[in-house]
Backbone and ligand atoms as CSV (ligand in chain L), in Angstrom:
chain,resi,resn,atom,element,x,y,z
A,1,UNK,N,N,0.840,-1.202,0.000
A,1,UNK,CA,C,0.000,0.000,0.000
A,1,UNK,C,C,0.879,1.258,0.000
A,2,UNK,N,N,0.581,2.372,-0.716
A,2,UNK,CA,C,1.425,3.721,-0.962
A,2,UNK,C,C,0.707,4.392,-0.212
A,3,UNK,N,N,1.153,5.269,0.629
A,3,UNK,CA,C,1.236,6.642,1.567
A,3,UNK,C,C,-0.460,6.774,1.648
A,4,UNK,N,N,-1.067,7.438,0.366
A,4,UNK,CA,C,-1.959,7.856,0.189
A,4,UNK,C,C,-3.017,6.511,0.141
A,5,UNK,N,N,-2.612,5.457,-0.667
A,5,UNK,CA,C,-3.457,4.312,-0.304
A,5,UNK,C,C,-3.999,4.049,1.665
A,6,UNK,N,N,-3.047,4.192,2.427
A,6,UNK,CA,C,-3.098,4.002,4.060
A,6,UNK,C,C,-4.008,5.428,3.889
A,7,UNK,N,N,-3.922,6.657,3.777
A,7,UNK,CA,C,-4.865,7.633,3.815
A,7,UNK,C,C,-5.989,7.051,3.679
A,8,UNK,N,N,-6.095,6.828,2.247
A,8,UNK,CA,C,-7.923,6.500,2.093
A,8,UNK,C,C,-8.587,5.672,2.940
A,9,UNK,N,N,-7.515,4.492,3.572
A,9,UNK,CA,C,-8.134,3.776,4.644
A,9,UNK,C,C,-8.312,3.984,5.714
A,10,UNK,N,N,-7.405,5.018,6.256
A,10,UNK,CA,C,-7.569,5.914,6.992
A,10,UNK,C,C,-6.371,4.824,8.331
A,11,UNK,N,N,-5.782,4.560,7.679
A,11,UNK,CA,C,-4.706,3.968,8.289
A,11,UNK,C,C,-3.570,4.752,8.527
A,12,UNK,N,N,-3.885,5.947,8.311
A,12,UNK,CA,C,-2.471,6.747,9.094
A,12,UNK,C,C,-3.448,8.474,8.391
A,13,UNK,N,N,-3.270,8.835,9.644
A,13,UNK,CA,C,-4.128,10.481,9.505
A,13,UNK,C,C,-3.762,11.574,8.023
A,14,UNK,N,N,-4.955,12.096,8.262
A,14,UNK,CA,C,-4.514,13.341,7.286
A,14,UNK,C,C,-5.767,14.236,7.756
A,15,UNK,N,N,-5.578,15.881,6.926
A,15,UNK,CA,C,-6.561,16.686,7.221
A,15,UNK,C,C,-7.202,16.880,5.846
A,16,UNK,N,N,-8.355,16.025,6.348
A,16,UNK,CA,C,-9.581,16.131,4.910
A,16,UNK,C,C,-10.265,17.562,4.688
A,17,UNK,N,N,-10.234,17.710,3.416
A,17,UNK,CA,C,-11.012,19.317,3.340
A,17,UNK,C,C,-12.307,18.360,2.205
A,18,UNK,N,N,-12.041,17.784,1.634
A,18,UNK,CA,C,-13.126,17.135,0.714
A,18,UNK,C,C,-13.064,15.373,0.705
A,19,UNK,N,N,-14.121,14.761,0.116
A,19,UNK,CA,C,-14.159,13.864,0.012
A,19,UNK,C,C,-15.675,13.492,-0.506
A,20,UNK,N,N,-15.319,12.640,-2.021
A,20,UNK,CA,C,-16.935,12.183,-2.392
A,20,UNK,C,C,-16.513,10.450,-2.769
A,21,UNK,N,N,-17.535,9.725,-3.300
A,21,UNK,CA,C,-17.309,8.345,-3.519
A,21,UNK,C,C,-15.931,7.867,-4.451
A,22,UNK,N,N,-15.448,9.155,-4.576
A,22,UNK,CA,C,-14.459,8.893,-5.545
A,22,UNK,C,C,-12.614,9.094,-5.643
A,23,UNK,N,N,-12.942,10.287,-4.621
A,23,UNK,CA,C,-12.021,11.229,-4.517
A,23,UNK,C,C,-11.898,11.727,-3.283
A,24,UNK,N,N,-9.951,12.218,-2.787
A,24,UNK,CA,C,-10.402,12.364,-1.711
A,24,UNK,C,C,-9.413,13.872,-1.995
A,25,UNK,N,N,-9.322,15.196,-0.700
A,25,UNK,CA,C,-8.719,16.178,-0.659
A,25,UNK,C,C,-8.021,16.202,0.684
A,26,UNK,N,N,-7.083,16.435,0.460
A,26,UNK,CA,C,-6.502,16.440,2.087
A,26,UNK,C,C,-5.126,17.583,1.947
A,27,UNK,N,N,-4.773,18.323,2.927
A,27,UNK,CA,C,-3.693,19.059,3.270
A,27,UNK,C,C,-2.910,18.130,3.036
A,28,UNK,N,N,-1.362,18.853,2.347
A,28,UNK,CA,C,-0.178,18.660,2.200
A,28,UNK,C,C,1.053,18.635,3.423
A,29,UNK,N,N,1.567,17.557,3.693
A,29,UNK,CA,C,2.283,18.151,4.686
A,29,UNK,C,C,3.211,19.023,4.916
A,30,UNK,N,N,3.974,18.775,3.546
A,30,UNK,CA,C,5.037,19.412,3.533
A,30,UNK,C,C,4.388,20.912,2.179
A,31,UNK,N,N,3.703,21.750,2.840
A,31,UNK,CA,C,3.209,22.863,1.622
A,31,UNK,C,C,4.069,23.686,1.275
A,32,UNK,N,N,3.871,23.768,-0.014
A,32,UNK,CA,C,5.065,24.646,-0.627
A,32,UNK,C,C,4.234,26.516,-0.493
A,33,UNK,N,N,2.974,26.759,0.024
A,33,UNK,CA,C,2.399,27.405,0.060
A,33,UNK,C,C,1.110,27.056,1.490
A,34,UNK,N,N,1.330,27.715,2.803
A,34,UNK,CA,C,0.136,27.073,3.523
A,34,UNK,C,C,-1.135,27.236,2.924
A,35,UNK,N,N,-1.491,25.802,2.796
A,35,UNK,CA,C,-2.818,25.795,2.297
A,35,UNK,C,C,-2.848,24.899,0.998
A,36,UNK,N,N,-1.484,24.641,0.661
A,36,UNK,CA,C,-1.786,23.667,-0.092
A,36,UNK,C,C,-2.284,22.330,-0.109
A,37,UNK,N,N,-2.936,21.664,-1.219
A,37,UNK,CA,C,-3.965,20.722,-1.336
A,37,UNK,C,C,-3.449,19.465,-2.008
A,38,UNK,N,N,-3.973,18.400,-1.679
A,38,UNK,CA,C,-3.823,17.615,-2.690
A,38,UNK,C,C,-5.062,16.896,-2.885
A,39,UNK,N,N,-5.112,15.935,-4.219
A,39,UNK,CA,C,-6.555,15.947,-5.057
A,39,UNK,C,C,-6.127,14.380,-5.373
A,40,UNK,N,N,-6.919,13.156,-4.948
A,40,UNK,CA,C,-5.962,11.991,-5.270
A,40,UNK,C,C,-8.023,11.209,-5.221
A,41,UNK,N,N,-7.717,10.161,-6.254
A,41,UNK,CA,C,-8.774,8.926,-6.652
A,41,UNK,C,C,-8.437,8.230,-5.803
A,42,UNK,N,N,-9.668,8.075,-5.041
A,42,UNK,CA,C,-9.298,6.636,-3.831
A,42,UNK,C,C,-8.837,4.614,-4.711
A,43,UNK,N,N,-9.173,4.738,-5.793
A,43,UNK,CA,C,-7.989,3.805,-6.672
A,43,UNK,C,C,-6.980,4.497,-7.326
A,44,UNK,N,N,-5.932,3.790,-6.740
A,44,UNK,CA,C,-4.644,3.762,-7.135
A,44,UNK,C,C,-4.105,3.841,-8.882
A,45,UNK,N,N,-4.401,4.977,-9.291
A,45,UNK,CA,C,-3.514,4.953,-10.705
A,45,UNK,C,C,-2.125,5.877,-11.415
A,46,UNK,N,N,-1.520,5.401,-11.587
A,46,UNK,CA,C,-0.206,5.924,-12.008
A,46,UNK,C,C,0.577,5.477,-13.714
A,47,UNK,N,N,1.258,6.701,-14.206
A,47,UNK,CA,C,1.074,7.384,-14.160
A,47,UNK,C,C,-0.337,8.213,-14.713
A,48,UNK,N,N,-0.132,9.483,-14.770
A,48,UNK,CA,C,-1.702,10.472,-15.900
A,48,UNK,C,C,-1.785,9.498,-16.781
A,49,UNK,N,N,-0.772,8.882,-17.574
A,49,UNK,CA,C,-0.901,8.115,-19.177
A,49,UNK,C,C,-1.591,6.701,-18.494
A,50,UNK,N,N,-1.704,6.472,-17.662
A,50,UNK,CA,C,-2.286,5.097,-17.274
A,50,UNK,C,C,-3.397,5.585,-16.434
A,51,UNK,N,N,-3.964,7.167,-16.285
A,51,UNK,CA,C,-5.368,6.796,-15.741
A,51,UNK,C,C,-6.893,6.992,-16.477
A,52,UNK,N,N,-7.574,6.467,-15.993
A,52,UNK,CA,C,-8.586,6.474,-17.068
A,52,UNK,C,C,-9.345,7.873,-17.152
A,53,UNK,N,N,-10.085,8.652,-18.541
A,53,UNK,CA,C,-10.245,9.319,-18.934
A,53,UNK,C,C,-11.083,10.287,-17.714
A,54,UNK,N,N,-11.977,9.194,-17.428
A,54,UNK,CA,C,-13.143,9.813,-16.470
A,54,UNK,C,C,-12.639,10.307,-15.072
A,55,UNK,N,N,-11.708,9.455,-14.843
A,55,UNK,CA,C,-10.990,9.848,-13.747
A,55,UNK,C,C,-10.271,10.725,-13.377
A,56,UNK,N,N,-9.792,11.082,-14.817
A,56,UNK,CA,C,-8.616,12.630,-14.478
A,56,UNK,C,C,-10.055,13.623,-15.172
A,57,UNK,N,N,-10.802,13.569,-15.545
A,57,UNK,CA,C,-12.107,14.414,-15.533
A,57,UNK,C,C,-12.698,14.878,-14.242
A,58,UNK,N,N,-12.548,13.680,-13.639
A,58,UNK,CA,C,-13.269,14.033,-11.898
A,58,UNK,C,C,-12.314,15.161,-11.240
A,59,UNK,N,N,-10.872,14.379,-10.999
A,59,UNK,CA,C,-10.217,14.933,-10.683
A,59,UNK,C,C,-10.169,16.466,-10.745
A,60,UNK,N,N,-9.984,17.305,-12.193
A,60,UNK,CA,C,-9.969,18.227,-12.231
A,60,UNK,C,C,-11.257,18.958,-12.189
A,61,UNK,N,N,-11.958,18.557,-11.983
A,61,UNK,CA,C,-13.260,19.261,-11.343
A,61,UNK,C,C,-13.131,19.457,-9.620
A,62,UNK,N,N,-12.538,18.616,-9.314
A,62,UNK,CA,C,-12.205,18.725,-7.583
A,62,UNK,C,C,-11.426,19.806,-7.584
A,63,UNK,N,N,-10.175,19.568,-8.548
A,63,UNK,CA,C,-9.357,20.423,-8.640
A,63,UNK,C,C,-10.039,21.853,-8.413
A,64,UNK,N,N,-10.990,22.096,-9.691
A,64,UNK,CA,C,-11.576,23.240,-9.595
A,64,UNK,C,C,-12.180,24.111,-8.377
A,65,UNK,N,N,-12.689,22.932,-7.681
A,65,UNK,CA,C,-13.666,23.458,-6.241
A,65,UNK,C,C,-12.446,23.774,-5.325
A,66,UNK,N,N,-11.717,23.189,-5.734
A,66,UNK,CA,C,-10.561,23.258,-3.934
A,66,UNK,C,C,-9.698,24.840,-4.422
A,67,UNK,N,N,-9.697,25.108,-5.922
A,67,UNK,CA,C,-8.731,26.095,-6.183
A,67,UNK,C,C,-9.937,26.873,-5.673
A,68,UNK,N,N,-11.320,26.966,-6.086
A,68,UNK,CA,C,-12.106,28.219,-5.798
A,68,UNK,C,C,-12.297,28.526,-4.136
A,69,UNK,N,N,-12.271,27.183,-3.579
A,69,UNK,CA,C,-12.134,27.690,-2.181
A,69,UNK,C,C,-11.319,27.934,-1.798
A,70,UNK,N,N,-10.052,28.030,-1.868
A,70,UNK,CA,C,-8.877,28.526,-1.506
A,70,UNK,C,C,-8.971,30.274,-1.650
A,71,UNK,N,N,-9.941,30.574,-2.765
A,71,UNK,CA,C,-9.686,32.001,-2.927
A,71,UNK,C,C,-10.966,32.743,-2.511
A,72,UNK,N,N,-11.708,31.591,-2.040
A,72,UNK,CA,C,-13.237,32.005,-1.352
A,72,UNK,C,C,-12.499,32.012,0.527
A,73,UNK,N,N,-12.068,30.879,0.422
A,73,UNK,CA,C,-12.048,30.429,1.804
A,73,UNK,C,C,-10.496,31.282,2.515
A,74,UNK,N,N,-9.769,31.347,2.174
A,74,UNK,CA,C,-8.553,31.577,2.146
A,74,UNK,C,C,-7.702,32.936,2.109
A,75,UNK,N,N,-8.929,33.207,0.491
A,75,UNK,CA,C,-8.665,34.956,0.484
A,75,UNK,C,C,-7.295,34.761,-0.842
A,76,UNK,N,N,-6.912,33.429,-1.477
A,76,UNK,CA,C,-6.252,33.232,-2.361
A,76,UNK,C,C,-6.307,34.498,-3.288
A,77,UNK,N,N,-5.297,34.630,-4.286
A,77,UNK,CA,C,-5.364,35.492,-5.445
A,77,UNK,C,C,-5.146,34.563,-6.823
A,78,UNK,N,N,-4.950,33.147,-6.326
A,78,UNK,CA,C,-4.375,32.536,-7.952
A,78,UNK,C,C,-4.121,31.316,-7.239
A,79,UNK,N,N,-3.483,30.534,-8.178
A,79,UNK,CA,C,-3.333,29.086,-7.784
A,79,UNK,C,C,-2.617,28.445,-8.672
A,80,UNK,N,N,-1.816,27.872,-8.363
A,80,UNK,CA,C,-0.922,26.338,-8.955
A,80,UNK,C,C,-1.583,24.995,-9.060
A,81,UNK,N,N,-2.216,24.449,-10.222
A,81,UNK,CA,C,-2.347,23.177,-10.251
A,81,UNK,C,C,-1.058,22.438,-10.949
A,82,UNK,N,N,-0.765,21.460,-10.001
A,82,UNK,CA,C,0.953,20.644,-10.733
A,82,UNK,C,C,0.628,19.526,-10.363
A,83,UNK,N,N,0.685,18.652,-11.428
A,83,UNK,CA,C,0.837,17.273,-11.412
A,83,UNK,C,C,2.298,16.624,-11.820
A,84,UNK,N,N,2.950,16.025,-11.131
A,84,UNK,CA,C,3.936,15.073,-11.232
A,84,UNK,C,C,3.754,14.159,-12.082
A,85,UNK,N,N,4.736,13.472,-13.080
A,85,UNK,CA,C,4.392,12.164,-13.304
A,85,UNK,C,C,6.274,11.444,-13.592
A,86,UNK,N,N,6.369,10.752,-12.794
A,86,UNK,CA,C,7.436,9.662,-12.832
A,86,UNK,C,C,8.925,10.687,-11.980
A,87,UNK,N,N,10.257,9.975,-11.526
A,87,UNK,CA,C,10.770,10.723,-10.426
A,87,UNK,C,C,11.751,11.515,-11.532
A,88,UNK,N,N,11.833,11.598,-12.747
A,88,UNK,CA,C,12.414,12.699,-13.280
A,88,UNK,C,C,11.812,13.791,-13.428
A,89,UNK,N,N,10.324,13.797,-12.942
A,89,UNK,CA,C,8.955,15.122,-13.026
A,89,UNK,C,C,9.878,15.492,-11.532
A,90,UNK,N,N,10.299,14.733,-10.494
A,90,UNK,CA,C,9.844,15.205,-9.036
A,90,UNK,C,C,8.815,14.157,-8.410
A,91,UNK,N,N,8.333,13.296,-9.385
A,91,UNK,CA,C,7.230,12.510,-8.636
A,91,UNK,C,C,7.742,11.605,-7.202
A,92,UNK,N,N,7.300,11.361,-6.179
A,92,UNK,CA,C,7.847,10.787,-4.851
A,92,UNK,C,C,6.922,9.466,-4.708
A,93,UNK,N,N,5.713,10.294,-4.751
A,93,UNK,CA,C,4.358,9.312,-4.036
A,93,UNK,C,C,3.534,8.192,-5.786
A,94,UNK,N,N,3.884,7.139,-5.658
A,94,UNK,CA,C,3.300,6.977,-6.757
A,94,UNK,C,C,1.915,6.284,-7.209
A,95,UNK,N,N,0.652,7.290,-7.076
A,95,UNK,CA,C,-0.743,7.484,-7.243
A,95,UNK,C,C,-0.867,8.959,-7.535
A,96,UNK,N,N,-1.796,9.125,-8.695
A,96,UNK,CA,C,-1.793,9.894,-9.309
A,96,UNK,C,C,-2.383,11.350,-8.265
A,97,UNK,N,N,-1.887,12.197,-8.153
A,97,UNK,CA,C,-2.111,13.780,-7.451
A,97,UNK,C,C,-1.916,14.961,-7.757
A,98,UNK,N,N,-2.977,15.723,-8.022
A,98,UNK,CA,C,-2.494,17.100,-8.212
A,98,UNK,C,C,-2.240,17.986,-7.077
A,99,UNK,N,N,-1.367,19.303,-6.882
A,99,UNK,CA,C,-1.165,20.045,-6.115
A,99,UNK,C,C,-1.852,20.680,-6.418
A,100,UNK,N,N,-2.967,21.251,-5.553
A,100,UNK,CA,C,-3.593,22.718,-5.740
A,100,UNK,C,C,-2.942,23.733,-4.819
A,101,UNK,N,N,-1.860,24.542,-5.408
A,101,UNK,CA,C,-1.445,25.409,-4.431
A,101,UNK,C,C,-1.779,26.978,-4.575
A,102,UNK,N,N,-2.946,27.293,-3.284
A,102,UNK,CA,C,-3.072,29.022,-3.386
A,102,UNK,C,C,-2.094,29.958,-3.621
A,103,UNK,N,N,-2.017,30.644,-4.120
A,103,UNK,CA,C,-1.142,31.684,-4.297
A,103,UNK,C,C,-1.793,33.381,-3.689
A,104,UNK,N,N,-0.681,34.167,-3.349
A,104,UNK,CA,C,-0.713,35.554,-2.887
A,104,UNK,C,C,0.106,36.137,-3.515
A,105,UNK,N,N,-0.698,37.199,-3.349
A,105,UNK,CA,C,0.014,38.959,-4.084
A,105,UNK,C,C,1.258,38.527,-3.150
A,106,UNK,N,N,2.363,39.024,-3.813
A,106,UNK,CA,C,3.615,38.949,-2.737
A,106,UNK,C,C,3.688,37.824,-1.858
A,107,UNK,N,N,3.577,36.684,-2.033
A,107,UNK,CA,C,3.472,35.583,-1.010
A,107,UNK,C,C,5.205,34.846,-1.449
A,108,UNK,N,N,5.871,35.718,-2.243
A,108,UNK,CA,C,7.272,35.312,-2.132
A,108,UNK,C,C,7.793,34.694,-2.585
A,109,UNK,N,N,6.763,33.170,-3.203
A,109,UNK,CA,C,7.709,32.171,-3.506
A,109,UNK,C,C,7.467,32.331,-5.439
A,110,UNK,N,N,8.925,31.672,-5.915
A,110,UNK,CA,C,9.153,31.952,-6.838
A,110,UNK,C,C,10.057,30.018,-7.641
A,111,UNK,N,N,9.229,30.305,-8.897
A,111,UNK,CA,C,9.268,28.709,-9.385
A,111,UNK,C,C,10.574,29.247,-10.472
A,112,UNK,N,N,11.177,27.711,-10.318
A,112,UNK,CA,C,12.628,27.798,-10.789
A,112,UNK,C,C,12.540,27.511,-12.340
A,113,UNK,N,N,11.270,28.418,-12.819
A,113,UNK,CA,C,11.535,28.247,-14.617
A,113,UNK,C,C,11.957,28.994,-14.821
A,114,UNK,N,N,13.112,28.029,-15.011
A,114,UNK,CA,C,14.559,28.144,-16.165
A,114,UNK,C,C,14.272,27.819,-17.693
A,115,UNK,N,N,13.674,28.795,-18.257
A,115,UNK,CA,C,12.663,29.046,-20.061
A,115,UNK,C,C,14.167,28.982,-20.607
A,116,UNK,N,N,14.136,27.978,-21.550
A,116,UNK,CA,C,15.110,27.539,-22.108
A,116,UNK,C,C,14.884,27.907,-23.581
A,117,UNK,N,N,15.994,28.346,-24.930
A,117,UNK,CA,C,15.530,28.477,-25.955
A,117,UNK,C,C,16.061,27.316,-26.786
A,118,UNK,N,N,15.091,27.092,-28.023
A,118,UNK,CA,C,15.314,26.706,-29.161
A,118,UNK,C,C,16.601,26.910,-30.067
A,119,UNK,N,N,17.021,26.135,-30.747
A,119,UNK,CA,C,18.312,26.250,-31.419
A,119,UNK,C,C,18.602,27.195,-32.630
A,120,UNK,N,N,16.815,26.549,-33.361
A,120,UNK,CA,C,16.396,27.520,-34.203
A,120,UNK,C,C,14.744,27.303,-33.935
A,121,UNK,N,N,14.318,27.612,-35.186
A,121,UNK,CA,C,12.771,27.256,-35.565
A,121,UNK,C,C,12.702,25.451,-36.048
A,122,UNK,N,N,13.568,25.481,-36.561
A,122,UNK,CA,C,13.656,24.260,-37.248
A,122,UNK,C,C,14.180,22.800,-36.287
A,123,UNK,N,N,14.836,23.362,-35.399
A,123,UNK,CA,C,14.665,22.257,-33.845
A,123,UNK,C,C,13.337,22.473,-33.301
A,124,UNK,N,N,13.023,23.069,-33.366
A,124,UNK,CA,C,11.586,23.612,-32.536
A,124,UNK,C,C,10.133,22.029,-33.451
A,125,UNK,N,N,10.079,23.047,-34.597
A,125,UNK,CA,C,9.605,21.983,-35.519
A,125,UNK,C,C,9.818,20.484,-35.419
A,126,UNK,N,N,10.747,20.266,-35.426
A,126,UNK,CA,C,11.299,18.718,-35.556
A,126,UNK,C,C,10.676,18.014,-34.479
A,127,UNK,N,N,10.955,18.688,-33.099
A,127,UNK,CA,C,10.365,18.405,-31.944
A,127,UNK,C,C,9.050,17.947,-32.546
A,128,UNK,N,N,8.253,18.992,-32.797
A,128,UNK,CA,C,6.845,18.876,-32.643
A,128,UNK,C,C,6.039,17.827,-33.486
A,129,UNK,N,N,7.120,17.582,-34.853
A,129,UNK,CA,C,6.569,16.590,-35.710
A,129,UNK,C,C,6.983,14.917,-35.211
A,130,UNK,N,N,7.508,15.043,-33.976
A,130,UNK,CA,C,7.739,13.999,-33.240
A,130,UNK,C,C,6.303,14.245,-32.420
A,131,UNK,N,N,6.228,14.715,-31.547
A,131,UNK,CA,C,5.020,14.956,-30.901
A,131,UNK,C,C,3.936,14.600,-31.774
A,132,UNK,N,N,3.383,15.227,-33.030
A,132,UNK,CA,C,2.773,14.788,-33.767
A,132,UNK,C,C,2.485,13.235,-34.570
A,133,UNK,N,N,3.877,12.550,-34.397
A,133,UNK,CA,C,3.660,11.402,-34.461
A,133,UNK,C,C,2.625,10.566,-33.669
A,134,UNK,N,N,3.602,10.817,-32.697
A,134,UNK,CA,C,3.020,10.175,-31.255
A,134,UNK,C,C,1.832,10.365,-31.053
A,135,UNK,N,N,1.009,11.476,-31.081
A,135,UNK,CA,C,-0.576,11.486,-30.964
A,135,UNK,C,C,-0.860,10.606,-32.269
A,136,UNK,N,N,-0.282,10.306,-33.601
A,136,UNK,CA,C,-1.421,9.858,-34.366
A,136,UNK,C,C,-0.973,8.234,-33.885
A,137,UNK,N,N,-0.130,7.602,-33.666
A,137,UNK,CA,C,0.172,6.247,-33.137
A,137,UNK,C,C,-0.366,5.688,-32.150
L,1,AMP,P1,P,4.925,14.351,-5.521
L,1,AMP,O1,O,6.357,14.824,-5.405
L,1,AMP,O2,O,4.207,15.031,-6.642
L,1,AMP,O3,O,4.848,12.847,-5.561
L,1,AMP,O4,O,4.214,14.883,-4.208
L,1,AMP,C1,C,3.975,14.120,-3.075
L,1,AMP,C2,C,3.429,15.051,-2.030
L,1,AMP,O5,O,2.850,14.289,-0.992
L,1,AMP,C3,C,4.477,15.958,-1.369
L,1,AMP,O6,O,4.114,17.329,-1.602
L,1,AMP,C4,C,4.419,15.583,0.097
L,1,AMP,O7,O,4.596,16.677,0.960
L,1,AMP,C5,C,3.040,14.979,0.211
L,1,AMP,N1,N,2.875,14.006,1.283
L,1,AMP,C6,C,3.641,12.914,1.518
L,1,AMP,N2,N,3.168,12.244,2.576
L,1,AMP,C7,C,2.070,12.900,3.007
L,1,AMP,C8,C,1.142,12.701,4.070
L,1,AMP,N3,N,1.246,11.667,4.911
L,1,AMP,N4,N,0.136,13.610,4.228
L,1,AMP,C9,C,0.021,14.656,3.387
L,1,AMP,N5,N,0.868,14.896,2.373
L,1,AMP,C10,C,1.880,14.037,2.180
């Protein structure tokens, strides 16, 4: 059983803010922002590419409610939804989770995109007609 699997059973605590037949919401321990959230399917699926359609549908509808209460409840100005997938993303916990993290005017913290450029247009392209493969395969 993974971290969050013992959650849903309730085999080791957490602080629930939501929960329906499907899905559960609970505080982060370690928040990169107080108040951050996490958004996890009480079945176990990993990664996004292995969960089913309806499921990351639910998901981001939770998503939606927990970002709006954060800025109802909270007094938020914005929000971070980040999903991990595999430990070269950062992924740790492996069942699928989004971070909903509130954000503030001036709340300080600052994400380490490092916007990298293209070589030309024509690396850029190449990329994408790879990408383009891949969706039609
Ligand atoms: P990730 O790196 O995307 O796999 O994120 C895993 C997240 O789970 C981290 O932000 C952790 O702080 C969080 N986490 C791990 N264990 C617990 C726990 N017992 N209760 C709440 N959050 C947890």
């Amino acid at each position: 059983m993974n971290i969050f699997e013992k959650i849903i059973a309730r085999e080791i605590p957490a602080t629930i803010v939501y929960e329906d037949g499907d899905t559960l919401a609970f505080m982060d321990i370690g928040p990169i922002i107080k108040g951050h959230t996490l958004v996890i399917p009480k079945t176990c699926y990993d990664p996004v590419t292995e969960t089913p359609d309806e499921v990351l549908a639910k998901l981001m509808l939770v998503c939606k409610r927990i970002a709006a209460a954060q800025i109802k409840g909270l007094g938020a100005d914005g929000s971070n939804i980040i999903q991990n997938n595999g430990s070269a993303a950062g992924q740790v916990v492996p069942h699928i989770h989004f971070h909903v993290i509130p954000r503030f005017e001036g709340d300080g913290h600052r994400w380490n995109w490092n916007a990298k450029k293209y070589d030309s247009p024509a690396e850029m392209e190449k990329l994408a007609a790879k990408i383009r493969e891949g969706l039609a395969g």
